[in-house]
C-alpha distance (Angstrom), angle and dihedral (degrees) to the residues before:
residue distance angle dihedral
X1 . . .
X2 3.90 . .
X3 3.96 133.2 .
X4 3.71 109.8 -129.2
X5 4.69 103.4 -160.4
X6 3.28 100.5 -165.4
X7 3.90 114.0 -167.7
X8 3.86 134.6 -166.7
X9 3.78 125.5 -147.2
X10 4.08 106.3 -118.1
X11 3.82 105.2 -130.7
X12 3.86 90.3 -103.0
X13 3.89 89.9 36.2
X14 3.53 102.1 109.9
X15 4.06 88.3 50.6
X16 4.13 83.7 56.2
X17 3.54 103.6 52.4
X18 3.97 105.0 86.5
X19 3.94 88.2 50.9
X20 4.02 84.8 52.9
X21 3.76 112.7 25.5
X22 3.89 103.0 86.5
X23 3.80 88.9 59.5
X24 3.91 95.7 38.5
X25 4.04 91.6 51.1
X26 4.19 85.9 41.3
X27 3.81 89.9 63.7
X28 3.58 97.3 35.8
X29 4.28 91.1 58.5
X30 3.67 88.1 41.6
X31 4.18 85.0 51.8
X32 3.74 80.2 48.3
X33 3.78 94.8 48.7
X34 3.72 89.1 55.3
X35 3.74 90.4 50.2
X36 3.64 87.4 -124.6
X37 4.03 94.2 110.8
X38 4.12 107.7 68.6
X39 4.25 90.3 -178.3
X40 3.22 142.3 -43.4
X41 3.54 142.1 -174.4
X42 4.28 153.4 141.2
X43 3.90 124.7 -75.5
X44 3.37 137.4 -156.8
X45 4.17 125.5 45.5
X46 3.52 100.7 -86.8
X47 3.67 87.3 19.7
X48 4.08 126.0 -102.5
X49 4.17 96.8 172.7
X50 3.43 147.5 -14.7
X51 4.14 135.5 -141.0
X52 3.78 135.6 -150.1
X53 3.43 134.0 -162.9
X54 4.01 120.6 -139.6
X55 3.23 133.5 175.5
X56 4.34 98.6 -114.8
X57 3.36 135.7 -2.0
X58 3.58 99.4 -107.1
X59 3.69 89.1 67.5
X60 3.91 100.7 43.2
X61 3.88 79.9 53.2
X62 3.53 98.9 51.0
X63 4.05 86.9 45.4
X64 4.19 88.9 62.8
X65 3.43 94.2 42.3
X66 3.89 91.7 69.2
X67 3.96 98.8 18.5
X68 4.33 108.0 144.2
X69 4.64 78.8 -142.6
X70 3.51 91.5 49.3
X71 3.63 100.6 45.1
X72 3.39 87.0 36.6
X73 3.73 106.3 53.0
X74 3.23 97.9 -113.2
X75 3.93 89.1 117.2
X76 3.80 119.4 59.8
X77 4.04 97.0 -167.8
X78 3.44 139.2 -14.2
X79 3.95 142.9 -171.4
X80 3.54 141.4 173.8
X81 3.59 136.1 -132.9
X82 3.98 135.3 -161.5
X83 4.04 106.8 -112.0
X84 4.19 117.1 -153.2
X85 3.98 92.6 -157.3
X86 4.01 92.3 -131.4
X87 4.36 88.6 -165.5
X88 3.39 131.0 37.2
């Protein structure tokens, strides 16, 4: 079983994100390094949210718990959902 991280643009996220990318997309390649970040990535044209895929909850948690946008304020809310993987 997947983690789902869903995350929700703050309304003054967008204007945060250069101040707190390079740190965000550091931890997300060293999540990636680890093999414990599938993908991950914004939605929405200009963008409201983003989602990444990890392997369990435990390490999507741990992932918010020291993300640069979420400490920031980049990220308004967030929440994450158990994934069954239908194709492999």
């Amino acid at each position: 079983m997947k983690a789902l991280l869903f995350y929700e643009l703050a309304a003054d996220g967008l204007a945060r994100v250069p101040d707190h990318f390079p740190g965000h997309a550091a931890r997300l390649q060293e999540y990636k390094a680890r093999g414990t970040a599938l993908m991950a990535g914004p939605y929405g044209d200009p963008p409201t949210g983003a989602l990444a895929v990890f392997t369990t909850r435990e390490q999507a948690e741990a992932f918010v718990q020291g993300d640069p946008f979420v400490l920031g304020g980049v990220v308004g809310q967030w929440r994450i959902e158990e994934w069954q993987e239908g194709l492999a």
